[in-house]
C-alpha positions in Angstrom: 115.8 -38.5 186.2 117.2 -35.5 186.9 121.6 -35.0 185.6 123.9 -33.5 187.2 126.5 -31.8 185.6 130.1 -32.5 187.2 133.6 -31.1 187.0 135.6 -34.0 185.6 137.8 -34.9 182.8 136.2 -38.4 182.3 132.6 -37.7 183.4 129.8 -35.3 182.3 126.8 -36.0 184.1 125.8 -38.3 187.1 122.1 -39.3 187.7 120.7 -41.4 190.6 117.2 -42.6 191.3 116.8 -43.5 194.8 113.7 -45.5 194.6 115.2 -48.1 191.7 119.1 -47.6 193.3 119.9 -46.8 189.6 123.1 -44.5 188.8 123.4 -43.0 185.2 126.9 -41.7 183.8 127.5 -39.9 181.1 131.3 -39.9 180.4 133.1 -37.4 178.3 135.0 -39.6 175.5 132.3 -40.5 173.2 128.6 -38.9 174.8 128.1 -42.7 175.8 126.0 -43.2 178.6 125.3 -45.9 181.3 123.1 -47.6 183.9 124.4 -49.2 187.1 121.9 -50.8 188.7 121.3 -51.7 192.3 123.7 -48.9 194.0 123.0 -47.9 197.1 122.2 -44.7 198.8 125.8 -44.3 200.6 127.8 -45.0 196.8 126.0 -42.3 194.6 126.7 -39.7 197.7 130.2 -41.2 198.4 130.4 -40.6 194.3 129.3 -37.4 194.2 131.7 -36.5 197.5 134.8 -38.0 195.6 137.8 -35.6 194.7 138.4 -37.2 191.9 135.1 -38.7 190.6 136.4 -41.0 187.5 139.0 -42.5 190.1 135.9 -43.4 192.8 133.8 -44.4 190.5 136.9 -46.8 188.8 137.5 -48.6 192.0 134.0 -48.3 193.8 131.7 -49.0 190.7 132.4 -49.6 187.5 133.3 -53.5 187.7 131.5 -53.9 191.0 127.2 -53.2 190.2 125.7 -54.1 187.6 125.6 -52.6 184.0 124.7 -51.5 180.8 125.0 -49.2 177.9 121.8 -47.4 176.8 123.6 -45.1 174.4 
């Protein structure tokens, strides 16, 4: 899956893969990295469309898909 690297002072890189509906983050603080799983379509370009992408992705899907840690 393909990252993309984003201006943000929480997050790194964003990843989405369309055909599973998983999102990937990679956040700043500590290189850690993790899955949401079953995002849609409209969330990851919502995301990605954000002007402030920790605060969309705090309130729109964080604690709402989903997750785990894979490093």
């Amino acid at each position: 899956m393909e990252m993309i690297t984003v201006e943000s002072s929480a997050i790194a890189k964003i990843g989405y893969d369309p055909d599973t509906a998983t999102l990937i983050i990679e956040f700043v603080k500590g290189n850690s990295i993790y899955e949401y799983y079953d995002v849609p379509q409209y969330e990851f370009d919502n995301l990605m469309g954000a002007d402030s992408l920790g605060s969309y992705a705090s309130k729109n899907i964080y604690k709402v898909y989903r997750q785990q840690k894979i490093s």
